[in-house]
ZAFITOR-323930 format. One record per residue (C-alpha): residue number from 0; residue in one letter; x, y, z. Coordinates in pm, 1 decimal. Layout:
! ZAFITOR-323930
<atom NUM; 'A'; <X; Y; Z>>,
...
This chain:
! ZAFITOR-323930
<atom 0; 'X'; <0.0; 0.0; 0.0>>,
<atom 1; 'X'; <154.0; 355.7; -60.5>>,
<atom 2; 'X'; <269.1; 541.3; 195.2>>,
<atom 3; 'X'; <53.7; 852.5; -5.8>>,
<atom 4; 'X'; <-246.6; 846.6; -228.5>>,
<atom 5; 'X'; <-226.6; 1010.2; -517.3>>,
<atom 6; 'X'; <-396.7; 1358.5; -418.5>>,
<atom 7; 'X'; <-211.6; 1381.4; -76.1>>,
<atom 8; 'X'; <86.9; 1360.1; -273.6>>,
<atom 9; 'X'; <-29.7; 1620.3; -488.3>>,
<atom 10; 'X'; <-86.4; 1817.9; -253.1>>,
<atom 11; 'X'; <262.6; 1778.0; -59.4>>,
<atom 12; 'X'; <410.8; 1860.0; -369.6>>,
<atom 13; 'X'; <197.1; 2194.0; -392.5>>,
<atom 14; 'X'; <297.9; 2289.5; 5.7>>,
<atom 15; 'X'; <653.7; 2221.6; -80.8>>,
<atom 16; 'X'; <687.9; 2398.8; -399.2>>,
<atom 17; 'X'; <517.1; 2694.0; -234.5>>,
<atom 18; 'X'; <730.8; 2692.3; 54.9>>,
<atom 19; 'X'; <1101.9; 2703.9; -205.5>>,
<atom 20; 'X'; <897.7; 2978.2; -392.3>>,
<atom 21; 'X'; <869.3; 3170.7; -54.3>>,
<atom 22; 'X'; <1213.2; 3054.4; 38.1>>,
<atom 23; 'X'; <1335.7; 3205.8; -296.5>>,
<atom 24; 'X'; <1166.2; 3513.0; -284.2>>,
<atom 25; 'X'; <1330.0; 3527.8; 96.0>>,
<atom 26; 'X'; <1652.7; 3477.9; -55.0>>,
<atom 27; 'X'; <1649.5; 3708.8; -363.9>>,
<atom 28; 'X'; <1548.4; 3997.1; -70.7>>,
<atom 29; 'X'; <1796.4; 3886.8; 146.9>>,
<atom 30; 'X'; <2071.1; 3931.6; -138.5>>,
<atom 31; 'X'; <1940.5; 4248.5; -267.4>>,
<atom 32; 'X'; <1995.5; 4353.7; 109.7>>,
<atom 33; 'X'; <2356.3; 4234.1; 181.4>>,
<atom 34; 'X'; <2456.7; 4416.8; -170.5>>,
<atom 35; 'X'; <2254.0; 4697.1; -51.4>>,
<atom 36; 'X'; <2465.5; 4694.2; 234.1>>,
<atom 37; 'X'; <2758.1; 4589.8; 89.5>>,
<atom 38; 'X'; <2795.4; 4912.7; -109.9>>,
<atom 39; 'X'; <2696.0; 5114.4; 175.5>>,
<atom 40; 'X'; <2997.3; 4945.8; 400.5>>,
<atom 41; 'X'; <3239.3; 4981.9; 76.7>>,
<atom 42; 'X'; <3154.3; 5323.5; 37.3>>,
<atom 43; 'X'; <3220.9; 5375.1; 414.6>>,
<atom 44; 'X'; <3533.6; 5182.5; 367.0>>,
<atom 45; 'X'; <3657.6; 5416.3; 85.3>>,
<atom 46; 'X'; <3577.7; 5697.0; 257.6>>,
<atom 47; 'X'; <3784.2; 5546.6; 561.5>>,
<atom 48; 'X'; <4082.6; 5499.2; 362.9>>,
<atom 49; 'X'; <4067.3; 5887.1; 219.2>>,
<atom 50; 'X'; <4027.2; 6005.5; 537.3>>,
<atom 51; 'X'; <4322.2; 5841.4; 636.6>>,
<atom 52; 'X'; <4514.9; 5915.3; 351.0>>,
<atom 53; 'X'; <4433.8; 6300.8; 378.3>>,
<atom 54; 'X'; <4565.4; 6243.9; 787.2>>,
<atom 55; 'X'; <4921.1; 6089.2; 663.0>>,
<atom 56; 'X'; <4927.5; 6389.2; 365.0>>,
<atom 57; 'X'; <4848.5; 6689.5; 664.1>>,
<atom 58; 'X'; <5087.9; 6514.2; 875.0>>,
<atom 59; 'X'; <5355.4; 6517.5; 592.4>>,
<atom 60; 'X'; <5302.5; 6873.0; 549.7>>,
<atom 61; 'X'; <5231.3; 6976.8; 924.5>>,
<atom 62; 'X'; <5660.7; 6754.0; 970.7>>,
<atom 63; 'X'; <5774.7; 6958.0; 630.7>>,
<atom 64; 'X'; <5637.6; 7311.7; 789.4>>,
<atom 65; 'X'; <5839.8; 7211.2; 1120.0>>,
<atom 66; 'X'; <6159.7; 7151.2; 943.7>>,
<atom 67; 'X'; <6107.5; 7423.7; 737.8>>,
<atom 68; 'X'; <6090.4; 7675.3; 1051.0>>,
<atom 69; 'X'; <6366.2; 7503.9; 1221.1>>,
<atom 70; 'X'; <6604.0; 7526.3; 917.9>>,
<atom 71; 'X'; <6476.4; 7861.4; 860.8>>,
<atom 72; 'X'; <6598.5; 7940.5; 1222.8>>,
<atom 73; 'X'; <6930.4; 7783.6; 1187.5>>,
<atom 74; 'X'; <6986.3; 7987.0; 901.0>>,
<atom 75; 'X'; <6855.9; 8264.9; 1039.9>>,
<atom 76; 'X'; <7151.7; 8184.8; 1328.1>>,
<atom 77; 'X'; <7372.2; 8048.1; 1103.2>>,
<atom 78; 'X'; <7343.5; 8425.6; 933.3>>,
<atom 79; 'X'; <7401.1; 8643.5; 1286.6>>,
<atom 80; 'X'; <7707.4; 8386.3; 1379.8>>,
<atom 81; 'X'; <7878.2; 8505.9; 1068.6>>,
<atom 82; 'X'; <7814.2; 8864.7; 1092.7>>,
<atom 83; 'X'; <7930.6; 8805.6; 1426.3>>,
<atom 84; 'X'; <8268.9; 8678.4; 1340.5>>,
<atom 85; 'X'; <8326.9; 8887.6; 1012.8>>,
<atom 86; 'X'; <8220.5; 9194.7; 1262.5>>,
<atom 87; 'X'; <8519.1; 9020.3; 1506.9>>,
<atom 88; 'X'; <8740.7; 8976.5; 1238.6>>,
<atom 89; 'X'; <8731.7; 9327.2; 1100.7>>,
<atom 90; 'X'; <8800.4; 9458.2; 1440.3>>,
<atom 91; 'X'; <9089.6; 9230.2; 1488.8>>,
<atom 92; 'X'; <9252.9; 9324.2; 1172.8>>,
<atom 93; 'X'; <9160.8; 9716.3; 1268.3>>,
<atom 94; 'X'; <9333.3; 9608.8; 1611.3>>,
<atom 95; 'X'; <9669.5; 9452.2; 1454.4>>,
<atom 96; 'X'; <9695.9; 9734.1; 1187.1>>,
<atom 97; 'X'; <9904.0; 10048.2; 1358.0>>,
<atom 98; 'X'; <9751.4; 10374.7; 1170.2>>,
<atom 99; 'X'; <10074.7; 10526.4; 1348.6>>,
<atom 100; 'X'; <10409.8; 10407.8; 1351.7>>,
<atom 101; 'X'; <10711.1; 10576.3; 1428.1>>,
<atom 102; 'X'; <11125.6; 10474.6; 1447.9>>,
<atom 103; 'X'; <11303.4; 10790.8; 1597.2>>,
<atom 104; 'X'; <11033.8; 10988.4; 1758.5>>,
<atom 105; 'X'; <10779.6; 10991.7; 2030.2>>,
<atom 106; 'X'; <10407.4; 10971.7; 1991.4>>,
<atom 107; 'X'; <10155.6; 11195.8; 2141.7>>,
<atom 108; 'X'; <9779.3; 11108.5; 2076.2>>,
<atom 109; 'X'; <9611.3; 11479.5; 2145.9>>,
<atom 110; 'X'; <9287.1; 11563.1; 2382.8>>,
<atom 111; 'X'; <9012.4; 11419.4; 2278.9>>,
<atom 112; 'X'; <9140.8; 11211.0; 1932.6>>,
<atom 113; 'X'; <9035.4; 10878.8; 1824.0>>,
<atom 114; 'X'; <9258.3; 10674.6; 1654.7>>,
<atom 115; 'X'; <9077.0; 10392.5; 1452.0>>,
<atom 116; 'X'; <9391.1; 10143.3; 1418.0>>,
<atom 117; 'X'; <9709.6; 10079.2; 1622.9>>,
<atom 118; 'X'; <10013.1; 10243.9; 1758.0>>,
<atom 119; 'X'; <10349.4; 10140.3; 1694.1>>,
<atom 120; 'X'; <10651.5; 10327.5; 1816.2>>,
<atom 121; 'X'; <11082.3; 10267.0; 1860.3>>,
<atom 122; 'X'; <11065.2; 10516.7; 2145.6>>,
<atom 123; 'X'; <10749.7; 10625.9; 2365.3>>,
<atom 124; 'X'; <10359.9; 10697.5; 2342.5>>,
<atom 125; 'X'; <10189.2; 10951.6; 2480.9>>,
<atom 126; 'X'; <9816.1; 10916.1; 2516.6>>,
<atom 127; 'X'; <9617.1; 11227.2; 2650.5>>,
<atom 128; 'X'; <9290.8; 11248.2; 2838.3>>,
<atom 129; 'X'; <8994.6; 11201.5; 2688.2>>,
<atom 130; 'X'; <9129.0; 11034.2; 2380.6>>,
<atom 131; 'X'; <9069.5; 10651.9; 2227.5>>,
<atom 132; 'X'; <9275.7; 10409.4; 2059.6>>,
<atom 133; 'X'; <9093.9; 10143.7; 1884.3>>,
<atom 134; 'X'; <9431.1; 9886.7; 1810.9>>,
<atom 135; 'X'; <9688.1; 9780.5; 2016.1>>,
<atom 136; 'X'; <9950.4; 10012.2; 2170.1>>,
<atom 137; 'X'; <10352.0; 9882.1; 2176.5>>,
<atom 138; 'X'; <10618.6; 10051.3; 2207.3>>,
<atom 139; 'X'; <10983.4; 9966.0; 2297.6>>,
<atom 140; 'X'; <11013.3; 10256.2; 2589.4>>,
<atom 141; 'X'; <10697.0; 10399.3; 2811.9>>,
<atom 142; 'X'; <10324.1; 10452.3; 2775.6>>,
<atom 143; 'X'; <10225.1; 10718.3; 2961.3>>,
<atom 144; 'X'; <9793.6; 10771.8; 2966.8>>,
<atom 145; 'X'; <9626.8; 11084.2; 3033.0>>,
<atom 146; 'X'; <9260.0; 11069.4; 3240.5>>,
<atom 147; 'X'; <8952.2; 10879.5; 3061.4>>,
<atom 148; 'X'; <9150.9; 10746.3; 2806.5>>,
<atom 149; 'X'; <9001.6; 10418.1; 2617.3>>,
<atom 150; 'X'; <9173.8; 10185.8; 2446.8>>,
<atom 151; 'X'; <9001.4; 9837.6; 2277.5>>,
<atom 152; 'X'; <9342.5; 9682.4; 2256.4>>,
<atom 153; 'X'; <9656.3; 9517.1; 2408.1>>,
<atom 154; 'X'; <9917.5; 9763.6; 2533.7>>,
<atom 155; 'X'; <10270.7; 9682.9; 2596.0>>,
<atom 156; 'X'; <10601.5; 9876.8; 2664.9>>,
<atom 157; 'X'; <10889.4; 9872.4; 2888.2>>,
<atom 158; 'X'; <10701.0; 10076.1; 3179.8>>,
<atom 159; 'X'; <10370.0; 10197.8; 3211.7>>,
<atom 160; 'X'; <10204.7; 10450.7; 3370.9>>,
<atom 161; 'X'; <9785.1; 10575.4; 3306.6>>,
<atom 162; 'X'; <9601.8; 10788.2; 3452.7>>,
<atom 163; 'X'; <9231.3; 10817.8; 3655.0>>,
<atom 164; 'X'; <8901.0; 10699.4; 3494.6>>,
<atom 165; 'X'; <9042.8; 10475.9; 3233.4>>,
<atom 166; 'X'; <8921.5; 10179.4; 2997.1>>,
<atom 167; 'X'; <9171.6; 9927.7; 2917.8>>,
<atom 168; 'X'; <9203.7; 9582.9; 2769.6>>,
<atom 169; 'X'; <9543.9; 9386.1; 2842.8>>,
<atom 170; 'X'; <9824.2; 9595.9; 2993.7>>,
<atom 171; 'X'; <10152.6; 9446.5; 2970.4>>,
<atom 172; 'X'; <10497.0; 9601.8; 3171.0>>,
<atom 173; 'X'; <10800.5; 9475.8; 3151.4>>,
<atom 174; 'X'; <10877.4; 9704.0; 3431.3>>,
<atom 175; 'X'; <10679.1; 9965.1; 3613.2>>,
<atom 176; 'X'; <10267.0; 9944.2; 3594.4>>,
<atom 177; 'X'; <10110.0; 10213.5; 3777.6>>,
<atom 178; 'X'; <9715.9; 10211.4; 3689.1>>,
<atom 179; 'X'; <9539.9; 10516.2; 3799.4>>,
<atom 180; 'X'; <9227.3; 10573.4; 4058.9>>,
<atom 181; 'X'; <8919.3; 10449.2; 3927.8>>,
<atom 182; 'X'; <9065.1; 10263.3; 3617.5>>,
<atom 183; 'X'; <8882.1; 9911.9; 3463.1>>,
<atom 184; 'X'; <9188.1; 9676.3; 3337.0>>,
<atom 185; 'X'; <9073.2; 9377.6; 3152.5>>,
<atom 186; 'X'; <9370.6; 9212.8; 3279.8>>,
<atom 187; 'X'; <9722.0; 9345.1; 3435.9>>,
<atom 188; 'X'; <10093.7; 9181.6; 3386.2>>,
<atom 189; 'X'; <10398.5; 9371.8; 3521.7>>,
<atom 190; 'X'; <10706.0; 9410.6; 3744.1>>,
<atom 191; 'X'; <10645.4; 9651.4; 3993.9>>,
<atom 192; 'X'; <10216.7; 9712.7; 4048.7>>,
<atom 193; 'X'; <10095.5; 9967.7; 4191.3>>,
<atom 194; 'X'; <9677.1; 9961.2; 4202.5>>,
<atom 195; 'X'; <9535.7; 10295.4; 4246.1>>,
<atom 196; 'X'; <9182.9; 10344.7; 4474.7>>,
<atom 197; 'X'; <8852.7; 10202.5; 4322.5>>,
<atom 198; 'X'; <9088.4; 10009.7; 4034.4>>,
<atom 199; 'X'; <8891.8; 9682.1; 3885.5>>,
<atom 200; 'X'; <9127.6; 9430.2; 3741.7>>,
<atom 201; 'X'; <8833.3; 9164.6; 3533.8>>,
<atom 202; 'X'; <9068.1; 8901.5; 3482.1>>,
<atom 203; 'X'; <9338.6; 8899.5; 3741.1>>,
<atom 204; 'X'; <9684.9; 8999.4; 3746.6>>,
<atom 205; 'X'; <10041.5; 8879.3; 3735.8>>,
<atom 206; 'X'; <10379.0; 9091.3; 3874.5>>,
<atom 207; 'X'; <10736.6; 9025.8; 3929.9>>,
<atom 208; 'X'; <10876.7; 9260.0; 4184.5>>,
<atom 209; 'X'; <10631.9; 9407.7; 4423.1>>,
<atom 210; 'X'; <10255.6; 9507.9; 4439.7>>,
<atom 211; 'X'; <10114.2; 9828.5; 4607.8>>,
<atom 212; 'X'; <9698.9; 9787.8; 4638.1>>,
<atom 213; 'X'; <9517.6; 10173.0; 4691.4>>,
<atom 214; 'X'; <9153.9; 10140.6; 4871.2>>,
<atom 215; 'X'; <8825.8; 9965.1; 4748.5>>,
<atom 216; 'X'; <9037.4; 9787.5; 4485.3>>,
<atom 217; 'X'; <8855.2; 9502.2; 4316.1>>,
<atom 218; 'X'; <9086.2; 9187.7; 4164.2>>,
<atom 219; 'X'; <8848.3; 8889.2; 4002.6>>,
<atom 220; 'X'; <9092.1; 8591.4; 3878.6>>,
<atom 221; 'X'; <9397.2; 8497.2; 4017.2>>,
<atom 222; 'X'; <9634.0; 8705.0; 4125.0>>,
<atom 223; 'X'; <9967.5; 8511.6; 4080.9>>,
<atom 224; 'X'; <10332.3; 8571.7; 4028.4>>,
<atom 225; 'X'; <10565.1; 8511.5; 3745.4>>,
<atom 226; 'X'; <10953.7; 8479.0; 3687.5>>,
């Protein structure tokens, strides 16, 4: 005997066919929906990746704009340090170059003169108040300075002798160094010192013989003596 008659397997057959048509109708919405939202998620996706692309491309140019102002400001440093040093070197040139020389005579800088340049003399230099020397002063016998004198330079001779209210650099006796009240030495060498009241040695001083200190002196560095 069959396990269905004829019409109740008809009729399965109906349910069943019905039931894949629905199940293919499901299907067909189902895919229609997942491309749907496939091209929705892609299109997020790509809009993602620009996103993050335009992030790397900002950084790029946000790390180029740094190094460009740092380089900018080393050159810009790189620029002052050189004026800086051609400024120096012009000065030490101006320094080393004597604008007056002499063989057989003194030298006497007048009241009030500036001499751009150095001083170079066989006998002595005379240096009046008020006046400047921008260069070194040497000569073989004495320096004598007047009151205020300035001088951006080294000065050397066999004795020396300056007088109140001065502005010196280096000062170097072989002898006598007598440095006036109220004078600023960069830095003192001689035989004999003698410090006048309210003198300021910078960068200490050296003697050979014997050193005299007037009131309220002020010595920074070492005071030492040499052979």
């Amino acid at each position: 005997m069959p396990l269905f008659s004829s019409k109740e397997k008809d009729r399965k057959i109906k349910v069943l066919t019905q039931q894949l048509e629905g199940l293919k109708k499901q299907n067909e919405n189902l895919t229609t929906q997942i491309r749907k939202y496939e091209g929705r998620f892609g299109d997020v996706k790509g809009m993602q990746g620009i996103i993050e692309r335009l992030k790397t491309e900002n950084q790029n140019l946000v790390n180029k704009l740094e190094k460009f102002v740092v380089e900018r400001q080393q050159m810009r440093e790189s620029v002052e340090n050189l004026k800086k040093d051609l400024l120096m070197k012009r000065e030490q040139i101006e320094m080393k170059t004597f604008a007056v020389t002499s063989e057989d005579i003194d030298i006497i800088v007048s009241k009030g003169i500036t001499v751009n340049g150095g001083i170079n003399a066989k006998k002595n230099v005379v240096v009046e108040e008020k006046a400047k020397v921008n260069g070194d002063i040497k000569a073989a016998g004495d320096i004598i300075l007047g009151d205020e004198v300035y001088v951006k330079g080294f000065i050397e001779a066999n004795s020396i002798k300056t007088g109140v209210g001065c502005t010196l650099d280096l000062v170097l006796s072989k002898g006598d160094l007598d440095i006036g009240n109220s004078t600023e030495v960069l830095k003192a060498v001689g035989g004999k010192v003698t410090l006048g009241n309210s003198v300021v040695i910078k960068d200490g001083i050296e003697y050979s013989d014997t050193m005299k200190i007037g009131s309220n002196v002020t010595i920074h560095g070492e005071i030492r003596t040499k052979p």
